[in-house]
N, C-alpha and C positions, 0 to 999 in steps of 0.2 A: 685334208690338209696336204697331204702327198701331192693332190693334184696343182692344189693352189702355191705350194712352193716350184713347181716344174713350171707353172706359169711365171714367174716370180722370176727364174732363173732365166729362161730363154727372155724377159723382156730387158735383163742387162746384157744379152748378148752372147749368150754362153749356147750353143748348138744345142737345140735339141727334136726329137722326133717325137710326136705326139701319137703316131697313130702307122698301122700300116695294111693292106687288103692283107688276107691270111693266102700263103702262097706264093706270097711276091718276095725276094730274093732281099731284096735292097727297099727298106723304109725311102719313104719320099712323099714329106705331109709337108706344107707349107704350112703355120701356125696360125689357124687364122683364130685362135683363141687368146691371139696375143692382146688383140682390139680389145677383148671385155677384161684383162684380169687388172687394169684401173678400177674397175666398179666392184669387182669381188675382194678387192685387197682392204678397199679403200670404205666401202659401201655395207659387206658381209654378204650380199648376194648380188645375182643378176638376171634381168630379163632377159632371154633370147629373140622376144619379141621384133622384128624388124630387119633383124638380121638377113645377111644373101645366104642362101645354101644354093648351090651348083651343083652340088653330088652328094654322094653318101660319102663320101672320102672327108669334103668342109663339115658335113654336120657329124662325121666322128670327131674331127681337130674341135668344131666349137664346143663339141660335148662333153668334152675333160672335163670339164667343172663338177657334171656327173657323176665320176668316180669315186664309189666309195668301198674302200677295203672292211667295211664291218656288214651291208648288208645291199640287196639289188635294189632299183628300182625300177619300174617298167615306163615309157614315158609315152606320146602320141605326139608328134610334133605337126603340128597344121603348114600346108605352103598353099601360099597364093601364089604361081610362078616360081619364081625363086626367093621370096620372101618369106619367111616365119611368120605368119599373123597369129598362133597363138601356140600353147603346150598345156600337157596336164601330167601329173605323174600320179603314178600307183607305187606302192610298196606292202609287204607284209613284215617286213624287217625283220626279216630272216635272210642269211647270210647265203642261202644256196634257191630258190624261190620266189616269186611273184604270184599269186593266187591273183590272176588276171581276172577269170570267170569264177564263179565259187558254183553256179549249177545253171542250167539253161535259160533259165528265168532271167539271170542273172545276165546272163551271154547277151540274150536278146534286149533286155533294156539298157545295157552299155553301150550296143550298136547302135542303137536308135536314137540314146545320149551321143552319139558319136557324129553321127547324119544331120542331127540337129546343130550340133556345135559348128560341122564343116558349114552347114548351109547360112547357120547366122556369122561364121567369120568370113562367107563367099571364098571360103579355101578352094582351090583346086587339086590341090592329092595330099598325101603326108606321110609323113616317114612314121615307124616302130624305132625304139632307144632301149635298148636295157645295157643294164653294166651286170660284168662276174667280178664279184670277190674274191675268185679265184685267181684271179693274176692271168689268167687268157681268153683269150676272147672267141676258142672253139663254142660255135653254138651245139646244145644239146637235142636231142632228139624232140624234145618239150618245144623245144625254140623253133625248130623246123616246122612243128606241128599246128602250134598257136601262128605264126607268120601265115602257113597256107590258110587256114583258117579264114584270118583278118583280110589278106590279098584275097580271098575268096567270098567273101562276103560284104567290103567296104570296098566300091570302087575308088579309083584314085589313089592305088599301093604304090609308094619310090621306094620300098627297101627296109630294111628290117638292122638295124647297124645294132652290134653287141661291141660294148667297150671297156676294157679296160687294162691297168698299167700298159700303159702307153701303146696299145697296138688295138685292133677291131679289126672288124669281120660284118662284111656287109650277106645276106641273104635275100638274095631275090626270086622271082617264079617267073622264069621263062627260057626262051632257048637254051642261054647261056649256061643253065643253074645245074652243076653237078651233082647235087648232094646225092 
């Protein structure tokens, strides 16, 4: 509800910052979550389906809707280009937690659910989505772990975005990636 009143607000016009890269000085998210919160107000929920993602920066703004203060969810969001063609979410609903993989067996037939799904939606790469409960969006050692993981195993990785109250943190594998 937190999220869906921020939406609410910033659409009468009242400034608000949705989201920010962890490190950076000065928030500066443009909203583009502003477009769907007609359907969420109005509807009770929303597809992402269709939607542009440009960066890991739009699909933290569009992701608000994700945020939830009682428990994680982990998501996979499919891109064709810059379009959304589809999403899935995991939860164990538990407030600190995602059991992504429960054992290898497991691992391996979710990847292969995962291969199937990219090649019947003709996605070309996809993002990772989890939100913290926690109120920040430092990713954990777990987070880092499971992201190299997927980016190592699923080609077509854009980034691994953790969200929540109102700031994210994108995780990526390559040059740039400090962790």
């Amino acid at each position: 509800y937190e999220a869906l009143g921020d939406l609410d607000r910033a659409s009468e016009g009242v400034s608000s910052t949705t989201g920010r890269i962890a490190g950076s000085v000065k928030p500066d998210v443009t909203t583009v979550a502003l477009g769907i919160s007609p359907d969420l107000i109005h509807k009770g929920a929303v597809n992402l389906t269709g939607y542009s993602v440009t960066s890991a920066k739009d699909l933290a703004t569009l992701a608000q809707v994700y945020r939830n203060p009682l428990f994680e969810t982990f998501r996979i969001i499919y891109m064709k280009g810059d379009k959304i063609v589809g999403h899935e979410g995991l939860t164990s609903r538990m407030p600190g937690i995602v059991m992504v993989f429960k054992s290898r067996e497991d691992r391996d037939a979710k990847l292969a659910a995962m291969q199937e799904r990219m090649d019947a939606l003709d996605a070309t790469g996809y993002y990772l989505l989890h939100n913290h409960p926690s109120g920040r969006s430092s990713p954990s050692r777990e987070d880092f772990d499971l992201t190299e993981l997927m980016a190592m195993s699923m080609p077509g990785f854009k980034g691994h975005v953790v969200i929540d109250s109102n700031e994210y943190t994108v995780i990526n594998f390559n040059d740039d990636d400090d962790r």
